[in-house]
N, C-alpha and C positions, 0 to 999 in steps of 0.2 A: 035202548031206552036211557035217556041221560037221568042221571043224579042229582038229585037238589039238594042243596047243601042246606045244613040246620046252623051255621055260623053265617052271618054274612059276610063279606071282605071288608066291611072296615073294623069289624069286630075282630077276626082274625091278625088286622095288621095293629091294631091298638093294644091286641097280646103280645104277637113278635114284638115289639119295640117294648114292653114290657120286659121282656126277655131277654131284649139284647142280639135278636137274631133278624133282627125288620133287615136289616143291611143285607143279609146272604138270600132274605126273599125279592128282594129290589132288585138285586147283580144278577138273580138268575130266574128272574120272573116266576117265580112260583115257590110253595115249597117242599119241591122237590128234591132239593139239595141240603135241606133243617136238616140234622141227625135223628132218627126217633127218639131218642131221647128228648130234645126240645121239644118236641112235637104231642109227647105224652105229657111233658109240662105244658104244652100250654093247652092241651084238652082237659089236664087237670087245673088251672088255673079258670078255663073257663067254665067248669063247674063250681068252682069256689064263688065265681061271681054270681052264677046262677041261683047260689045257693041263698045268698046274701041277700040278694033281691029279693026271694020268697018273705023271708024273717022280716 
């Protein structure tokens, strides 16, 4: 059964380039190559936005 994702991909790449990591999802098509650590930034960043939005 596939996964459907709760971020959509321009949301996701409008975080990486926030971030400063859009370049290593582009070079390696995915991101599978982020460190977790970016990758916890930017699930934590897109709760920040989320959250923003409510307020």
């Amino acid at each position: 059964m596939a996964r459907r994702s709760i971020m959509s991909e321009k949301l996701k790449m409008e975080l990486a380039e926030e971030l400063g990591v859009a370049d290593v999802v582009r070079a390696e098509g995915g991101f599978g190559n982020v460190s977790s650590r970016n990758c916890g930034n930017l699930v934590r960043l897109a709760i920040q936005r989320a959250g923003n939005a409510m307020v």
